[in-house]
C-alpha positions as CSV (number, residue, x, y, z in Angstrom):
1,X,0.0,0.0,0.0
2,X,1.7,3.3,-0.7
3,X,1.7,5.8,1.9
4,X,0.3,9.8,0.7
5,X,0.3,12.7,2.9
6,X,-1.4,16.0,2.1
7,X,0.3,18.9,3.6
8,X,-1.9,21.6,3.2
9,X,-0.6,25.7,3.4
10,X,-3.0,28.4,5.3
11,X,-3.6,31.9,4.3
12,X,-1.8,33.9,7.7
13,X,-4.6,36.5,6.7
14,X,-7.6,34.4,6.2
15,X,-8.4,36.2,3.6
16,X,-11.2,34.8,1.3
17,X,-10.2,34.6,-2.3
18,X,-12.3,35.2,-4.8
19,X,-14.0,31.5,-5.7
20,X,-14.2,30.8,-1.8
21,X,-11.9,29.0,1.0
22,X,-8.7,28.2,-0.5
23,X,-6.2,25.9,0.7
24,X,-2.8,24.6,-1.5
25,X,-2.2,21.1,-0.4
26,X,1.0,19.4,-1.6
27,X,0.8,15.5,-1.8
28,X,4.0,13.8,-0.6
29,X,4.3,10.2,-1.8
30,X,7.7,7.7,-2.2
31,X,6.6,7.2,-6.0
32,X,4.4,8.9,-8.6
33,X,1.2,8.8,-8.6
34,X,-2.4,9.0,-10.6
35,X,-3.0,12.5,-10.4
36,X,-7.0,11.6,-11.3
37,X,-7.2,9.3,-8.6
38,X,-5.8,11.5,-6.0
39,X,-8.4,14.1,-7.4
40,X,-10.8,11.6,-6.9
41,X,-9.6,10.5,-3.2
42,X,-9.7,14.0,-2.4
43,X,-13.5,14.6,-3.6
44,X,-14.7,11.7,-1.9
45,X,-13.3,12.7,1.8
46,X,-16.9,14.8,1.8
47,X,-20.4,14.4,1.6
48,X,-21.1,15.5,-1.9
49,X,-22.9,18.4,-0.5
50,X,-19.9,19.6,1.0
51,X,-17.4,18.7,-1.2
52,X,-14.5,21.1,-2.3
53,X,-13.9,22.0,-5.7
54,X,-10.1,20.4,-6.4
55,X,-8.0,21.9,-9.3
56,X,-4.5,20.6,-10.2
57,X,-1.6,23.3,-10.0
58,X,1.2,21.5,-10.7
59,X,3.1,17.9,-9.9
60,X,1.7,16.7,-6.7
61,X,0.4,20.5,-5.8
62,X,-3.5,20.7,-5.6
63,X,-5.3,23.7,-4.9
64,X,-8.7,22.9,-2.5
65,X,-11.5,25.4,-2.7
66,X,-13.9,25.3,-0.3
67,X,-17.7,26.9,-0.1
68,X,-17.4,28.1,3.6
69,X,-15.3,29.4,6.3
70,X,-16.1,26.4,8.3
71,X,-15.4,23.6,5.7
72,X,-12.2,25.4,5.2
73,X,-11.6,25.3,9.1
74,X,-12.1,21.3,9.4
75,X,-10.2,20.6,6.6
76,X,-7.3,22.7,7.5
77,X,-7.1,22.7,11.3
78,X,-9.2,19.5,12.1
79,X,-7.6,17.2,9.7
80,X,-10.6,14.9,9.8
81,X,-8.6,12.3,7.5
82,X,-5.8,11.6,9.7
């Protein structure tokens, strides 16, 4: 089973951007990986009610937009997946 770890970067200023709560999460893994199925791994860590919208930035670098302050706060601070 390969190991993946989301490290996720905060906005100091909490500032809202301007598609919602944004956080940058950077996936750290020994070996490459599906970058579709790690989009999908991500989606599926919500109810589909709540779920973020997940864009791809770059290699392993995923941006995570959420629709409110608190979803943002869960994800960030309460790291309900660990």
């Amino acid at each position: 089973m390969v190991k993946l770890t989301i490290d996720m970067e905060v906005n100091n200023e909490g500032n809202r951007s301007e598609d919602g709560w944004m956080a940058v999460g950077c996936l750290i893994a020994e070996r490459s990986v599906n970058r579709g199925a790690i989009t999908m791994i991500l989606r599926n860590l919500w109810p589909e009610a709540e779920a973020p919208i997940i864009g791809e930035i770059g290699q392993n670098l995923f941006s995570i937009t959420f629709s409110s302050a608190k979803l943002f706060y869960d994800a960030v601070v309460e790291n309900p997946w660990m």
